[in-house]
N, C-alpha and C positions, 0 to 999 in steps of 0.2 A: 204158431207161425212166427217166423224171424223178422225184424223190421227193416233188417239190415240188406236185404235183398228181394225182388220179387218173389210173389209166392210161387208153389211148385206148378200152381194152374198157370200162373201168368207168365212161365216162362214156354210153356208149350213143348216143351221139350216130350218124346212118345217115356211114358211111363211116370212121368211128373204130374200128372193131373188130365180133368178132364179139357180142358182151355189148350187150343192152338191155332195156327196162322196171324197174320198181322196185327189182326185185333190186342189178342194176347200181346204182344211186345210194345203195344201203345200202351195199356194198361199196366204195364210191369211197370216201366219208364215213368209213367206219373207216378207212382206207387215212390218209386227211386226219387225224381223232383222235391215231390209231398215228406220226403224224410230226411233230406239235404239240407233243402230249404227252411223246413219246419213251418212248410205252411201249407195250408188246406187247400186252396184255391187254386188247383193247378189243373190245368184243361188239358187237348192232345195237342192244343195248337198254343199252348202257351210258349213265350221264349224265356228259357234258360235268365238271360242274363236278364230281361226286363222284369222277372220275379226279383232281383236281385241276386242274382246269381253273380259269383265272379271265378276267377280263373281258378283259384285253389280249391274250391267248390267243385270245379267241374272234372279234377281229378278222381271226388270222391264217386261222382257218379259214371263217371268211365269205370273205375275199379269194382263197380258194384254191378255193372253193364258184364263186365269180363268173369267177375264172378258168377250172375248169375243164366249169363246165359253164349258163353263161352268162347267169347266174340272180341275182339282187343281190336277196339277204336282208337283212332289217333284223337289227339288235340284236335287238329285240322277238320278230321270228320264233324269234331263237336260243333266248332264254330262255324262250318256250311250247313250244317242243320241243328240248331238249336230247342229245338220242340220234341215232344215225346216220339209225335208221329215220323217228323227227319228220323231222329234215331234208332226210331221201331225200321225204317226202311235201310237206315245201315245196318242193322242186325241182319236184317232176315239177306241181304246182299253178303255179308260177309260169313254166311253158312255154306 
């Protein structure tokens, strides 16, 4: 399994695994957080920047959002929802 992206279950995507709908995309996005950040401790309502997160950071996890689940977030999306769960709800919106 790659680090570099959610797994094939956690993107939900039909034929990627067995894992789909919203859940799925809250657990991708920690999965994405948890490997930005390089830290464990990351919930579905954690925020982005209060992990430590900062703006050059939050490129790597747009690119890995678009990667892996085929969806191109703005900046703007990130910073009105900065939690796994905000961004699970912009994914499955922007399908």
């Amino acid at each position: 399994m790659s680090v570099d992206t959610p797994s094939a279950a956690a993107t939900g995507r039909p034929g990627a695994g067995p894992a789909s709908g919203a859940g799925a995309e809250v657990e991708g996005v920690v999965v994405i957080f948890r490997r930005v950040l390089e830290a464990a401790d990351v919930a579905p309502d954690s925020d982005f920047f209060l992990l430590g997160g900062d703006s050059l950071i939050a490129t790597r996890v747009l690119s890995a959002i678009a990667r892996g689940y085929g969806v191109e977030l703005s900046f703007e999306d990130f910073l009105l929802a900065p939690t796994p769960e905000g961004l699970a709800e912009k994914i499955t919106a922007g399908r």
